[in-house]
N, C-alpha and C positions, 0 to 999 in steps of 0.2 A: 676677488669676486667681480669679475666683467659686466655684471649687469648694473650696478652699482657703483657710485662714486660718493665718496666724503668730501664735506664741504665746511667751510668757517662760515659760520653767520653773524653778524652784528648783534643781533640779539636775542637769537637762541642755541648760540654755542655752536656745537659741531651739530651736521644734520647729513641724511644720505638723502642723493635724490639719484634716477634714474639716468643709466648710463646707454640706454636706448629707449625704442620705443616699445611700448607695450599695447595690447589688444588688451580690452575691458575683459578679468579676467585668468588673463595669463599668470603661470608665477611668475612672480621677479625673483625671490629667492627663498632659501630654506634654512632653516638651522635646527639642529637639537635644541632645546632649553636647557642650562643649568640650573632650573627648578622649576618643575611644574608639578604643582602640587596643592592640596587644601590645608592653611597652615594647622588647621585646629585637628589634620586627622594622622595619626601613627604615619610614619615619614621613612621608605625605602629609601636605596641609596644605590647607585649602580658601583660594583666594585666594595661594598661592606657587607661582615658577618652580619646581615640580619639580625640573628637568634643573639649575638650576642649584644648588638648595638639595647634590641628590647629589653635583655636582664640590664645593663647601666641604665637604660631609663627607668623602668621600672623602680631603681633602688635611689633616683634622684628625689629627693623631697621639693616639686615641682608646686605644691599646695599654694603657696604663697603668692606665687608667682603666676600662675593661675588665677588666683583671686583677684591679681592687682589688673592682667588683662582683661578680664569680663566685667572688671570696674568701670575699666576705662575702652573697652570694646574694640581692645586690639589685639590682634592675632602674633605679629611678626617676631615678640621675643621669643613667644615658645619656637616658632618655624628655627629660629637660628638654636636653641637650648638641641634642638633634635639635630640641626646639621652640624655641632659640634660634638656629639656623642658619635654619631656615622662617621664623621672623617678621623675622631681619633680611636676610634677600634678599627680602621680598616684594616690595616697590618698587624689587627691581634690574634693568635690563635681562639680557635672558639673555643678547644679541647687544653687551651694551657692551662687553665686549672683558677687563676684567682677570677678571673675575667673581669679584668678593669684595664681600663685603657691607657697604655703609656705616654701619659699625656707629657709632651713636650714644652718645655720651657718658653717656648719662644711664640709667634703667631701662627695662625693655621696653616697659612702661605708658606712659610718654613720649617713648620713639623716635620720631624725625621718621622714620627711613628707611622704618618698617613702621607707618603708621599705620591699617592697617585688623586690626592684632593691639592698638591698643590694649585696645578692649574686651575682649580676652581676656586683656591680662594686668589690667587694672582687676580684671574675677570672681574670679581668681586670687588675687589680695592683698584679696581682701573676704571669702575665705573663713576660716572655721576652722581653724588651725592650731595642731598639735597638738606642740610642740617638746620633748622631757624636754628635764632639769635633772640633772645638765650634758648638752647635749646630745651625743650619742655619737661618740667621738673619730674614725669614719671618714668624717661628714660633712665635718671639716674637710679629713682627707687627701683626699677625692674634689672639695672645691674647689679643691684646690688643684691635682688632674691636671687637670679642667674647665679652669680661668683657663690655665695652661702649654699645656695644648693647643692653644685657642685665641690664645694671646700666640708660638705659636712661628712663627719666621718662615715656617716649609714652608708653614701655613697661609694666611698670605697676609689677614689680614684685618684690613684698615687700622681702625686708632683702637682698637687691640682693649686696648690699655694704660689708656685713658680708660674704657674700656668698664668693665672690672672696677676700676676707684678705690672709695673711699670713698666710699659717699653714692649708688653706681649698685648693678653688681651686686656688691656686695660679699658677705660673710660672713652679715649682717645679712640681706641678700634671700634668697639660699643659704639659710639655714636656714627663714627663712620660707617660700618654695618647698616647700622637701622637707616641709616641718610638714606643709601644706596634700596635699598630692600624699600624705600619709600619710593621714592623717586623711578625706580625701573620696574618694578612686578608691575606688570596688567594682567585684567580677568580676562580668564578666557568663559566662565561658564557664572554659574550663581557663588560658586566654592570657589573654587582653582584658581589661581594664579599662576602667571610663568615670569620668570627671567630669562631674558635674552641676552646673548652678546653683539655679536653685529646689530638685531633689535635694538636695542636701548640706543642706541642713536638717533631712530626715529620719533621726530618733534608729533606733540599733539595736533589735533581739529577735529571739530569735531563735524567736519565733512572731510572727511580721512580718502587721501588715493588709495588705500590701500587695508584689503579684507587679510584675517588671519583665523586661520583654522588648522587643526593639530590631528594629522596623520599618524595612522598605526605605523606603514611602510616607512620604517627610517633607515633601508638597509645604505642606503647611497651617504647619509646624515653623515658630517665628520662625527667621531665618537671621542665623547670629554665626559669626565665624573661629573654625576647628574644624581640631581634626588627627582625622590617621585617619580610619577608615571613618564614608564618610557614613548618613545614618539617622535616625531619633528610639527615644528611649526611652519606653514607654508603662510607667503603674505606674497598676496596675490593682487593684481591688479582692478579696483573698483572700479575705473574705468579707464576710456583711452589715455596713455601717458605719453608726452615728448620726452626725448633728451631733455636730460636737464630739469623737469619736474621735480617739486620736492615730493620724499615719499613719508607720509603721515599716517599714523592710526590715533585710533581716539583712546585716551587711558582713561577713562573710569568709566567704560561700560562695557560689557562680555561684548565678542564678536556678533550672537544673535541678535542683541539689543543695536549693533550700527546696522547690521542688513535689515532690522527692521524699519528703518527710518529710511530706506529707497526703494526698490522694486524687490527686496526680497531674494535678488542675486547678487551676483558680483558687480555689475553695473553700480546701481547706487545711486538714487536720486537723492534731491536734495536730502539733508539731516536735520532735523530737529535742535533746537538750540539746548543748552546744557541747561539741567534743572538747577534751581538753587541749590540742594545738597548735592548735587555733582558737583557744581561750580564751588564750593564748599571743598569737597575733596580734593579737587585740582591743587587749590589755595595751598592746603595744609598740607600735601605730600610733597608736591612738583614748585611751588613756593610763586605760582603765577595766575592768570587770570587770560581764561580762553579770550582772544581775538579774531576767532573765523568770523565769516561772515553770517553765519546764523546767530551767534553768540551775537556780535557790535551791531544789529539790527536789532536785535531785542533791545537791547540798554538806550536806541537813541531815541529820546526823546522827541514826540507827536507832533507834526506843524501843526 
């Protein structure tokens, strides 16, 4: 990707910054999402039976698990309970008769049954993840409705015992999962969320170089298994860029909400500093504390 270079930073890891110059604007670059989707709504898949992915949910006893997110007012374990039923029915017949999914011994990455989800869970375990210490005691309760749900007999899904052992998806992938799914989804709208792959490299601010907004025309897009709504994300230039500029978007606020804090285009005046339940959110998912200049202007203290 020529427009684009990877970078090491001191201390915020790997970061992309601009590999020319940009006009306030322009794209810099594009990518499909491997998920762009609202966690809490029935979840497509490109490349899975539908019809059948919905009878395994359906027959999931998801009740619990459900209860313990709206407790605690998070979406992300159903979002993964639904892309582990899509990637292991992909290679099932719909018409073979038990319609339960050959679930595989081993992790998603290496399921024989759903081999055209590997590459999406490979991106997924390559990303960043961001897990506090200790990590927070409702992950492990919400593995443990996940693994029961799926291991109970109503659901019907053979080798499901093997599935979740040690060494597949255990504890160990669970947390790495939810780290990653913390740390890289940004909204794009009031619902939706996307993951990116070359994306997720890009560092917060919350005066971001750069706008993202989610095109139908994805005929040019590379094509990778993807849940949810089809599309590409384009991230575009907010304003003029040098070589060499880092390229930032803001993660915990939809695209509307950053054009709203500059002229309402691509340009982009200044932004607005992060509220305290942004700045909340930041904490808790990405495990840090904005430093742009709107942010460290608010906090310094009055001569």
């Amino acid at each position: 990707m020529a427009a684009v270079r990877v970078i090491a930073t001191t201390e915020r890891g790997r970061s992309l910054v601009a590999a020319r110059a940009f006009v306030a604007g322009e794209r810099v670059f594009r990518e499909r999402p491997l998920i762009h989707a609202d966690p809490t709504a029935p979840l497509g898949a490109a490349g899975a039976p539908r019809a059948l992915a919905d009878r395994v949910l359906a027959r999931l006893p998801l009740g619990a698990l459900r209860e313990s997110c709206a407790r605690e007012g998070v979406r992300y374990p159903l979002l993964v309970a639904q892309m582990l039923v899509h990637s292991l029915t992909a290679s099932v017949d719909d018409g073979a008769g038990a319609g339960a999914p050959a679930a595989a011994a081993a992790a998603p990455a290496a399921a024989a049954a759903a081999p055209s989800f590997d590459d999406f869970w490979a991106a997924v375990a390559q990303l960043h993840a961001h897990v506090p210490q200790p990590p927070p005691a409702r992950w492990a309760e919400q593995y443990a409705l996940l693994r029961d749900a799926f291991c109970a007999p109503e659901a019907r899904v053979r080798g499901a015992e093997q599935l979740f052992a040690p060494g597949a998806l255990d504890e160990r992938w669970w947390r790495a999962t939810l780290g990653a799914l913390h740390a890289n989804l940004v909204r794009t709208d009031e619902r939706r969320v996307a993951l990116l792959s070359v994306g997720s490299l890009l560092n917060h601010d919350c005066e971001p170089t750069l706008d993202f907004e989610f095109a139908d025309d994805d005929a040019d897009a590379p094509d990778v298994p993807s849940f949810g709504a089809r599309g590409v994300a384009e991230l575009r230039a907010r304003r003029a860029l040098r070589a060499g500029d880092e390229l930032t978007i803001a993660y915990v606020r939809p695209p509307d909400a950053a054009r709203r804090g500059g002229d309402g285009g691509h340009g982009g005046g200044a932004r607005a500093p992060l509220s305290g339940e942004e700045r909340a959110q930041l904490r808790a998912a990405h495990g840090f504390d904005c430093a742009s200049c709107a942010c460290a202007s608010r906090e310094r203290p009055p001569r």
